[in-house]
C-alpha positions in Angstrom: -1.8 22.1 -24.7 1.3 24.2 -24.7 4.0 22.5 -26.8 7.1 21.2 -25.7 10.2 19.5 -27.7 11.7 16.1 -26.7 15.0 17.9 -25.5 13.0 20.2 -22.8 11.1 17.4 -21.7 14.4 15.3 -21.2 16.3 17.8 -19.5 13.4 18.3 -16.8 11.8 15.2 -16.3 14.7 12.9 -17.7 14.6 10.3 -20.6 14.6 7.6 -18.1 11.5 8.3 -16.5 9.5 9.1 -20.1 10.9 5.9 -21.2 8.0 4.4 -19.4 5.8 6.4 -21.7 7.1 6.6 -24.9 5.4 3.2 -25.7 4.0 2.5 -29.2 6.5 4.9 -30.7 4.2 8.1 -28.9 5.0 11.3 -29.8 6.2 14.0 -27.5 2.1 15.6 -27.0 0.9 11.7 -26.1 4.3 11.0 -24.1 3.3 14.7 -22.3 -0.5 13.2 -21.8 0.0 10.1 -20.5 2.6 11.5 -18.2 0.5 14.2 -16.6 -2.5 11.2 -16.7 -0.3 8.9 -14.8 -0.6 11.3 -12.0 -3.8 12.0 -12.1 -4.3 8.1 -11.9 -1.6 8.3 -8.8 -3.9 10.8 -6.9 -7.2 9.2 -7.5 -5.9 6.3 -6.4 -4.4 7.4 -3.1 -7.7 7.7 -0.9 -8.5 3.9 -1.3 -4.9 3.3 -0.7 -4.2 5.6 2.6 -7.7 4.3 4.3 -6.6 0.5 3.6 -3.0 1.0 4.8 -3.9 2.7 8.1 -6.7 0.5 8.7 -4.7 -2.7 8.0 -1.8 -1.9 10.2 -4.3 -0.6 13.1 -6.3 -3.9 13.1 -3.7 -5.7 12.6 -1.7 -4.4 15.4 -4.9 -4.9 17.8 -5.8 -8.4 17.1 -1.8 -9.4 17.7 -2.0 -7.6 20.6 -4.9 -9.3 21.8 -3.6 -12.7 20.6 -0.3 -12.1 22.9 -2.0 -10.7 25.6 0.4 -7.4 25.6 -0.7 -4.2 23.9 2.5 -3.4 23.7 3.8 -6.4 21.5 6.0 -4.0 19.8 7.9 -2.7 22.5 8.8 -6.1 24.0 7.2 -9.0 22.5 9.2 -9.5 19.2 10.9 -12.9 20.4 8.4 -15.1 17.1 9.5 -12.5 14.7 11.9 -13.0 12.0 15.1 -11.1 12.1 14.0 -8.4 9.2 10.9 -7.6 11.0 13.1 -7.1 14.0 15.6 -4.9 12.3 12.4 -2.8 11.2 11.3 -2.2 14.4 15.1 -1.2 15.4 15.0 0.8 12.5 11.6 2.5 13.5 12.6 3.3 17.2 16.0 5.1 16.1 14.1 7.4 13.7 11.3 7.9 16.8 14.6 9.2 18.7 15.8 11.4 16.4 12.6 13.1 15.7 12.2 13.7 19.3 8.8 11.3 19.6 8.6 9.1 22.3 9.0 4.7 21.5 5.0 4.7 22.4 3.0 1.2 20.5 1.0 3.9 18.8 3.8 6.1 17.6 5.5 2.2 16.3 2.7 1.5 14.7 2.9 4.5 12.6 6.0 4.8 12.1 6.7 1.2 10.5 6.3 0.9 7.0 3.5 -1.2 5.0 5.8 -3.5 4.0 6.3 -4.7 7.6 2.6 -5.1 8.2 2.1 -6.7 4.9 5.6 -9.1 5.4 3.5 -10.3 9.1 1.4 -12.3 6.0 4.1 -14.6 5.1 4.4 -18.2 5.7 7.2 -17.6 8.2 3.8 -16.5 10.8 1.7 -19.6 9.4 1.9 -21.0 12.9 2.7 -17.8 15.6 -0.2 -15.3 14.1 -2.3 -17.6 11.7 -5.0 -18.8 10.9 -6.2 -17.9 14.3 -6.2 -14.0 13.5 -7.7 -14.5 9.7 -11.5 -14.6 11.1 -10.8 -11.4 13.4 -8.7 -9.2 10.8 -11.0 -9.8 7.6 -14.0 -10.6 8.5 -15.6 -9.4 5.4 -13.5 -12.0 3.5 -15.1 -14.7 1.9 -14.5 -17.9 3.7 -13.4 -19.7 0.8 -10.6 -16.8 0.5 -10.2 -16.7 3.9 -6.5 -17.6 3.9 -3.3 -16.7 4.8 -1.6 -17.1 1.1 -4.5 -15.1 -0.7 -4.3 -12.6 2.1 -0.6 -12.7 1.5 -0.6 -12.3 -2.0 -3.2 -9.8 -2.5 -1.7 -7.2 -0.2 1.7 -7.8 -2.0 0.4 -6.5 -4.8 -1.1 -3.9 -3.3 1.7 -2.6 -1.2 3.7 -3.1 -5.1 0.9 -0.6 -6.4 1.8 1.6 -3.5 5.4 2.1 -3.7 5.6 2.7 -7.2 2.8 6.0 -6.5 5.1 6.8 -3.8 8.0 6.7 -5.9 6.4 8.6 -9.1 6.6 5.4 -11.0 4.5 4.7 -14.3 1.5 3.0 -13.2 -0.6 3.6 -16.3 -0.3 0.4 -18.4 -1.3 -1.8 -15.4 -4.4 -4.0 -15.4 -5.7 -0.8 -12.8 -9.2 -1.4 -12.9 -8.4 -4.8 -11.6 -5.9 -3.6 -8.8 -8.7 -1.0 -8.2 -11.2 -3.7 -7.7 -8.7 -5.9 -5.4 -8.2 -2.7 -3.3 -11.7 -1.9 -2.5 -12.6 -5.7 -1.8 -9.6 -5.8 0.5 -10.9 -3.1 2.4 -13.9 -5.1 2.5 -12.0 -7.4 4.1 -11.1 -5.7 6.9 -13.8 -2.7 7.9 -17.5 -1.5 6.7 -16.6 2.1 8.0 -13.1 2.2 5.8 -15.2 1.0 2.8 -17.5 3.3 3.0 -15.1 6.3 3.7 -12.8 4.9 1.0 -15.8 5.0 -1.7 -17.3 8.2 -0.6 -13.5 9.4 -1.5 -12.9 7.4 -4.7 -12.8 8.7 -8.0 -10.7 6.9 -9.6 -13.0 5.3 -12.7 -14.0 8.8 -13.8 -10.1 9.3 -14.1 -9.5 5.8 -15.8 -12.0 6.6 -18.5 -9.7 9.9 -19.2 -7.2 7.7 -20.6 -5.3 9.9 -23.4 
């Protein structure tokens, strides 16, 4: 590996960021390593995570629609939920306009961030949306976990996994093969077809046991 000094390495990717890395007093070749590793970790595990994101927001917008008896809940049937939700919809619809896209459901639906559809899991919904829409949106959850707190909580910390990938964050040192395990059984959860395309995809152990 082609050898760089701690000042070059610094000046490109910036102290800050390789503080994450410089654990254990590493040297500049293991902070390089586990850097470059860290992405590679990133990438394996963005399959499992784009499959269960898409799939959560899809089902999840189809059983509320069916539940309010309006397909196009988003548009007009916001009245049960809370004001940030609201805003993100707002949000959502003035970004539509200034792309050019039409304020379609489906077009809303993809536009709004995980952390909107993961937020419709908090206790604020224990009465409007649940439990009547935990059988229907996981129904490959165990009915002892069947709930909306472990529902809530598990795709926290997903979406927490999520955003730091999306931001380039160090994600190395975390308990992954855990969070790696939570994702696939969350995707369990909700669809046999997304497991299987997410494990036909996944990689990500092979790229664990790489660890530098």
């Amino acid at each position: 590996m082609q050898q760089f000094n701690e000042a070059e390495l610094d000046r490109t990717l910036s102290a800050s960021r390789l503080h994450g890395y410089r654990r254990d007093d590493a040297n500049e070749e293991v902070t390089l390593l586990r850097y470059k590793w860290n992405m590679a970790l990133s990438e394996a595990l963005y399959p499992s995570l784009c499959i269960l994101e898409v799939s959560f927001r899809n089902v999840l917008n189809a059983e509320v629609a069916g539940l309010r008896s309006d397909p196009e809940w988003l548009q007009h049937g916001t009245e049960f939920l809370a004001f940030n939700e609201r805003k993100a919809i707002e949000n959502a619809s003035s970004t539509l306009q200034k792309q050019g896209k039409t304020r379609t459901q489906d077009n809303l639906v993809s536009e709004l961030s995980f952390g909107f559809w993961t937020a419709l899991l908090n206790k604020h919904y224990e009465t409007s949306l649940w439990p009547r829409l935990l059988k229907s949106t996981f129904p490959g959850c165990p009915r002892i976990k069947r709930t909306r707190a472990v529902a809530s909580r598990r795709f926290t910390e997903i979406r927490r996994l999520r955003n730091r990938i999306s931001h380039h964050e160090p994600i190395w040192y975390w308990p992954l093969a855990q969070t790696h395990a939570d994702v696939l059984d969350a995707l369990r959860w909700l669809s046999p077809v997304s497991t299987a395309i997410a494990s036909d995809m996944d990689r990500f152990p092979e790229v664990l046991a790489r660890r530098p």
